[in-house]
N, C-alpha and C positions, 0 to 999 in steps of 0.2 A: 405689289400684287394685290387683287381684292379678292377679297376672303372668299368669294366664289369658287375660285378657280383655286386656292389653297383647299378648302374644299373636297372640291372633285379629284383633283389632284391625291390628297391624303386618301381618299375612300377608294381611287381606281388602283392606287401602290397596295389599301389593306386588301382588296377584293383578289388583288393579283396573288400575293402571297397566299393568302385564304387557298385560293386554286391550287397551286404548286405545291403547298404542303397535302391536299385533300388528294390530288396527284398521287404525289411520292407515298402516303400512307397507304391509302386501295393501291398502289401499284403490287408493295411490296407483301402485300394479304393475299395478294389475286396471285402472285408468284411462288411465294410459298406452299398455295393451297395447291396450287398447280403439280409444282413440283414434287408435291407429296402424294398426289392422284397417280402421276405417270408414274412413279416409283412403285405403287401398290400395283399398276395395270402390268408393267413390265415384268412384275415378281410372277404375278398370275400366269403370263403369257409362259415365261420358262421352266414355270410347274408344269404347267400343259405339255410343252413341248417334251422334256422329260419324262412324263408318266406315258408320251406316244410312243419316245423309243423307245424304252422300258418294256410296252408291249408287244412292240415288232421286232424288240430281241429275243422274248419270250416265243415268239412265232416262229421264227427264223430259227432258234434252240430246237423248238418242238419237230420242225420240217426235216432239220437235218439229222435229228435221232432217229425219226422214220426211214431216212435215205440209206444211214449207215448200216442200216440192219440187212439191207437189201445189196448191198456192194458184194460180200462177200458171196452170195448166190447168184450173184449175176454173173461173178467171175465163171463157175460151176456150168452155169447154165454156156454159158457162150461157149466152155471147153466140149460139151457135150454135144449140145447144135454142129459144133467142129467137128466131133467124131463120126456122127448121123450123118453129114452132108460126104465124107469122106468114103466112108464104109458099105453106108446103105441106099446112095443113089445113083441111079448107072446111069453112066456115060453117056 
């Protein structure tokens, strides 16, 4: 072989490896980094979602303390509407 071509040879093997290692190392930077974004986005996201139910249970609490107050005089009210329509509208 003339030393050309050992060479080029020798320089395209170290250039190649040069790559695959530069490769593998940003691979595993740009993965990790990754990895640890979406972990931080995802935590955020189920905070959020949490503190929504959180307040539409607090809503939904609130709505039905106001309903319940009102059940028992509805019952009143309809037995009485019953009485009126019975007693005091003719025929």
């Amino acid at each position: 072989m003339r030393i050309r071509l050992k060479t080029i040879t020798v320089l395209g093997i170290t250039l190649l490896v040069l790559i695959l290692f530069l490769y593998h190392i940003s691979n595993a930077i740009l993965i990790s980094s990754i990895n640890r974004q979406e972990a931080q986005s995802t935590l955020s996201y189920v905070e959020r979602v949490e503190k929504m139910i959180s307040l539409e249970y607090l809503s939904l609490k609130s709505t039905s303390g106001d309903w319940a107050n009102w059940v028992p005089n509805s019952k009143v009210i309809d037995r009485v509407d019953t009485y009126c329509r019975g007693s005091f509208i003719s025929s």
